[in-house]
C-alpha positions in Angstrom: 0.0 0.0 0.0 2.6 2.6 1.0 4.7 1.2 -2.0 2.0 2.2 -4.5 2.2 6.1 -3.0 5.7 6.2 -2.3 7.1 4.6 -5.6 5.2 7.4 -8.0 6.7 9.8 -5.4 9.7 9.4 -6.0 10.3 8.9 -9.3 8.0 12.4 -9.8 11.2 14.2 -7.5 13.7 12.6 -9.3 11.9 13.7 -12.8 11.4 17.0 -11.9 15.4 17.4 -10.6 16.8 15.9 -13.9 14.6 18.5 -16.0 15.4 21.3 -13.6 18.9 20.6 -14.2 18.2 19.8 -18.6 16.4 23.1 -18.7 18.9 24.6 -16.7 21.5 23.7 -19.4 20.2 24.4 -22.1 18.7 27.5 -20.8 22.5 28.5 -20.2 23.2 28.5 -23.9 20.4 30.9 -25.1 19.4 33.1 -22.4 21.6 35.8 -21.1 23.1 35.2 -16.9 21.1 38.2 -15.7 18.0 36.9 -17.8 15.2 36.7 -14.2 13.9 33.3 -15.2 17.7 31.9 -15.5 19.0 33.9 -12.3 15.7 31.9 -10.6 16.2 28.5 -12.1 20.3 28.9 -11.7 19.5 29.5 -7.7 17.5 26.4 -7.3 20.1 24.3 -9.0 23.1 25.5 -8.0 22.1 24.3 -4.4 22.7 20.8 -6.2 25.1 21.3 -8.0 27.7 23.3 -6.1 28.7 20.8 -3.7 29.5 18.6 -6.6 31.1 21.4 -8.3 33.6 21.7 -5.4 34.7 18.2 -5.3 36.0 18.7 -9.3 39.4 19.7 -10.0 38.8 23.4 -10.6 40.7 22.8 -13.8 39.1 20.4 -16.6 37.6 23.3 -18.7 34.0 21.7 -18.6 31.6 21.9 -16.3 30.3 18.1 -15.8 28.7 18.5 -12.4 25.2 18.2 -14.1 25.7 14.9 -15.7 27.0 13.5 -12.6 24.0 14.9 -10.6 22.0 13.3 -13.1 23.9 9.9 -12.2 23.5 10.3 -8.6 19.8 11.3 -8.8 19.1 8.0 -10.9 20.9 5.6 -8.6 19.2 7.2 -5.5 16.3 7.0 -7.3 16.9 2.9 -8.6 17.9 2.6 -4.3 15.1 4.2 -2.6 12.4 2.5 -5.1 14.2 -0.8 -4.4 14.1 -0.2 -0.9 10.4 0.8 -0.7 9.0 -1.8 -2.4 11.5 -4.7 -0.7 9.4 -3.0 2.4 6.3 -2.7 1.3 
């Protein structure tokens, strides 16, 4: 029972993180920094991405923190649904 709320749950936070971070992206190819929807949607990202961003050498020239949160949020995601429905 809790499974079949829990499940959809998570894979809705997990979609909505990998897009935030997509959008975010691609958003940074078109739109100018100071653009108000970009300095919005850099905000709420960056809180997920910085931490990753400081564990990178400084020095590799490309940014590749998104497509390892992208990693991390699909095996949390792959963890936490395995877990639940082991429970449940």
């Amino acid at each position: 029972m809790m499974a079949n709320i829990l499940v959809p749950l998570i894979q809705a936070i997990a979609w909505v993180l990998v897009i935030a971070v997509i959008v975010d992206v691609i958003l940074s190819y078109f739109m100018q920094p100071y653009d108000p929807v970009r300095v919005k949607l850099d905000r709420i990202v960056n809180i997920f991405l910085d931490p990753i961003r400081k564990l990178l050498p400084s020095n590799l020239g490309l940014d590749i923190s998104p497509i390892i949160f992208i990693f991390i949020v699909q095996i949390l995601e792959t963890i936490l649904i395995s877990l639940v429905t082991s429970i449940g």
